[in-house]
GUDRENSE-543225 format. One record per residue: x, y, z of N, C-alpha, C in turn. Coordinates in steps of 0.1 Angstrom, whole numbers, plus 5000, padded with zeros to 4 digits. Each point is the difference from the previous one (the first is absolute). Example, Ala and Ser with C-alpha at 12.3 -4.5 7.8 and 13.67 -1.06 7.14 Angstrom:
2
513249435078499150125000500950125000 499650114993500950115000499250115008 
//
This chain:
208
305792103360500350025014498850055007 499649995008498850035012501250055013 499650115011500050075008498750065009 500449985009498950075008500350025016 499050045004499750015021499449925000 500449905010499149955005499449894991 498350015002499349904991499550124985 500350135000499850104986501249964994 499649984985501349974989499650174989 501250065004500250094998500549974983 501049974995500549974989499749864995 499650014985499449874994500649944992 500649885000501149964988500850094992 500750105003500450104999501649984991 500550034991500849974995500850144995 501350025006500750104992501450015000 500350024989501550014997500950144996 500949995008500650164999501549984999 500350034985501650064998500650055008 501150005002501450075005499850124998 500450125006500050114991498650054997 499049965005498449994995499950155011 499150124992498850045009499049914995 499249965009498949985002499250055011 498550084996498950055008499249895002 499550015014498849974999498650085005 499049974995498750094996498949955007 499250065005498749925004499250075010 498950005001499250025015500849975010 499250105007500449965017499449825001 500549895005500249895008500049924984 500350044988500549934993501449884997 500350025010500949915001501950045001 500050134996501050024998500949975006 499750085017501049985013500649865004 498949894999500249915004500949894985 500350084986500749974995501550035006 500250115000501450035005500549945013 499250015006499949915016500749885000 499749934988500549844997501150054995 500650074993501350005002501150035008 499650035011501150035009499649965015 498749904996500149825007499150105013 499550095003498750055010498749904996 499849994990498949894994500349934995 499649855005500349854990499049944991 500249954987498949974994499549865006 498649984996499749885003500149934996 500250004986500849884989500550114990 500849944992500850034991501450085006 500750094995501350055004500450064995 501150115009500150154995501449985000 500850044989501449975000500450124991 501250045008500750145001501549974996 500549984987501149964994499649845005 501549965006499849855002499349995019 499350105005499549955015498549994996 499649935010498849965003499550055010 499450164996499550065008499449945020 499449894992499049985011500849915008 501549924998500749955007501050115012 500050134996500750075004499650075014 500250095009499950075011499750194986 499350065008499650124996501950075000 500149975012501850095002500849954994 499949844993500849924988499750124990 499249994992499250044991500250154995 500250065012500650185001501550014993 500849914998501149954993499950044982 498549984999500249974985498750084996 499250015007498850124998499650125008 500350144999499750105006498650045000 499649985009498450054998499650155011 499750084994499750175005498449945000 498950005015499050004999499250124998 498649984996499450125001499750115008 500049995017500350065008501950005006 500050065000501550074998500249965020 499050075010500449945008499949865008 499649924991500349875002501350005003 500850024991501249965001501350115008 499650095004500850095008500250005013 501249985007500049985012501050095011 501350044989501350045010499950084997 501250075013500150145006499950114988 500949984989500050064992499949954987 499650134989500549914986500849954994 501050055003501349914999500249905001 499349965019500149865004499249894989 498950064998499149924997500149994985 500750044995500349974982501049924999 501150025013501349915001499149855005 499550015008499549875007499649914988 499849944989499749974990501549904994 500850104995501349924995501049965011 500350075012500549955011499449875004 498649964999499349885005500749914989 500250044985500149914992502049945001 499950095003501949974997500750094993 499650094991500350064991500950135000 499750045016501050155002498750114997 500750185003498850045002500250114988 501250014994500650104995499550034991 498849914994499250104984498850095008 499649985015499150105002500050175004 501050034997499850104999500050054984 500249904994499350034981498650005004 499549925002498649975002499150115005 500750035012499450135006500050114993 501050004991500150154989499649964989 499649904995499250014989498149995004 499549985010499050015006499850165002 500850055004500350145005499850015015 499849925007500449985012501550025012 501050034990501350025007499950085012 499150154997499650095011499649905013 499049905001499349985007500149885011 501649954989500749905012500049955011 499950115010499950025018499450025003 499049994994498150025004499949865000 498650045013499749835004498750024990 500349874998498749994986498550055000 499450015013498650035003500450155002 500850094997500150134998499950024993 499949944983500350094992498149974997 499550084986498649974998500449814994 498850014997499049834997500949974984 499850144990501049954986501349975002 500250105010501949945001500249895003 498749935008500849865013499849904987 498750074991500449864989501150004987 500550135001501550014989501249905013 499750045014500949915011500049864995 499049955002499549855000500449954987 500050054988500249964988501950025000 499950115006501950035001500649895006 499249955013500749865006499749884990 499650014991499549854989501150004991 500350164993500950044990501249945006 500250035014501549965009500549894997 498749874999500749895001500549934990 499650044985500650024986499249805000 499449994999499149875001500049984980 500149884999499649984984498450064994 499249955014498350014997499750155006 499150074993499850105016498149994995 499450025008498750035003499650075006 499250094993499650125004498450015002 499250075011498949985001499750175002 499250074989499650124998501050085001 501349994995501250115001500050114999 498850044996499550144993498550115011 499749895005499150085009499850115005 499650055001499750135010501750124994 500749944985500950084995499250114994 501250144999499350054993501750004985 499850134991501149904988500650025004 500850075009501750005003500249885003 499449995016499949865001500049854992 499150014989499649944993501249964994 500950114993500949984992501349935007 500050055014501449935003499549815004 498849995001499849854998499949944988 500050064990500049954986501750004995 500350105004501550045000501049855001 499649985013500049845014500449894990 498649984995499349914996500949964984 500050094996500550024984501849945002 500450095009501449955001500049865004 499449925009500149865006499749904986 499150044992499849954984500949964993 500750165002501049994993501149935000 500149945014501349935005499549864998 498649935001499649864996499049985010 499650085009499149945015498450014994 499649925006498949914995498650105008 499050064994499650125013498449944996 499449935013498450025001499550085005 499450064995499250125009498549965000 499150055007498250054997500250145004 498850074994499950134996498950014994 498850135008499250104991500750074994 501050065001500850144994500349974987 498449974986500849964990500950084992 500550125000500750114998501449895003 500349955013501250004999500049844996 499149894997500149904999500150014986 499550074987500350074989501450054999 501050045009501050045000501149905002 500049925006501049905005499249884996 499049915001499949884994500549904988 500049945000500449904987498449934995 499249975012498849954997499449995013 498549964990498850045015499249885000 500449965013498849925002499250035013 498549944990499150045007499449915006 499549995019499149935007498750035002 499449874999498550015009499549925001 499649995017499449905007500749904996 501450005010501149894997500449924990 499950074986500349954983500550104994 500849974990500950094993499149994987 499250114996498950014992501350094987 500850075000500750114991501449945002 501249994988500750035002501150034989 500050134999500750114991501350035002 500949974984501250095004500250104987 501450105006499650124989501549984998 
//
């Protein structure tokens, strides 16, 4: 598979396959490729040739808001994705969009530890909480795929632990979790295997 902007080809015949149930990391320098991996799954980037297929869809035939159906993706900045009045709104907005009802989010909010902070508008609380928010609206939509981009950032371990916490239970149930991550502490904690990029090639790829 090849990806890119424009006339730069970001990813080079790139090939990868991920179990059900799979953590998989991915590893790499900054502009190694990673982002624009996950990107093709939830159809924001199309490849130039070859194809990204997510159970039986064809990523790149799909709409991004098709595709939110079947892959949750929490980006790396947290306020990318935050918009409404409150946190509440904005965790519900997620499975309401989908069809689903809204009734597991207030699980979500309390296993995040967020319950307190419900009726805060999201640019109130600090920068760690908006991204336990943004990940709490991914968790909402109970998606088979979830993608995670630095989940762990700017955590410190409490934090840390209630996204491993997250993460470990969604495992457990069968959901399929990509993440990228410096935080090898917690990629060591929750992965199944690591693969590693550079300069758009999957040079490493380990499982434990």
């Amino acid at each position: 598979m090849l990806a890119g902007y424009g006339r730069r080809i970001v990813l080079h015949g790139v090939t990868l396959d991920v179990q059900p149930g799979e953590c998989v990391a991915l590893l790499g320098a900054n502009g190694a490729g990673k982002t624009t991996m996950v990107r093709l799954l939830v159809g924001l980037v199309k490849p130039t040739s070859g194809s990204v297929q997510v159970g039986h869809w064809e990523a790149s035939r799909k709409r991004p808001d098709e595709m939110a159906a079947r892959v949750g993706y929490a980006f790396q900045h947290a306020d990318q994705q935050l918009f409404a009045r409150t946190i509440l709104e904005d965790v519900s907005f997620g499975p309401r969009r989908l069809g689903i009802g809204t009734d597991g989010v207030p699980a979500v909010l309390s296993e995040l530890g967020l319950e307190q902070y419900a009726g805060r508008h999201p640019y109130d609380v600090p920068a760690p909480l908006r991204k336990l928010v943004a990940l709490a609206g991914v968790l909402a939509m109970r998606t088979p795929v979830l993608v995670l981009d630095e989940p762990t950032a700017g955590f410190d371990g409490a934090m840390r632990a209630l996204v491993d916490g997250a993460v470990q239970r969604r495992l457990d149930q069968g959901v399929t979790v990509i993440m990228i991550s410096h935080d090898l502490v917690f990629v060591r904690a929750v992965a199944h295997r690591e693969v590693v990029l550079e300069n758009g090639l999957i040079v490493a790829d380990s499982r434990r």
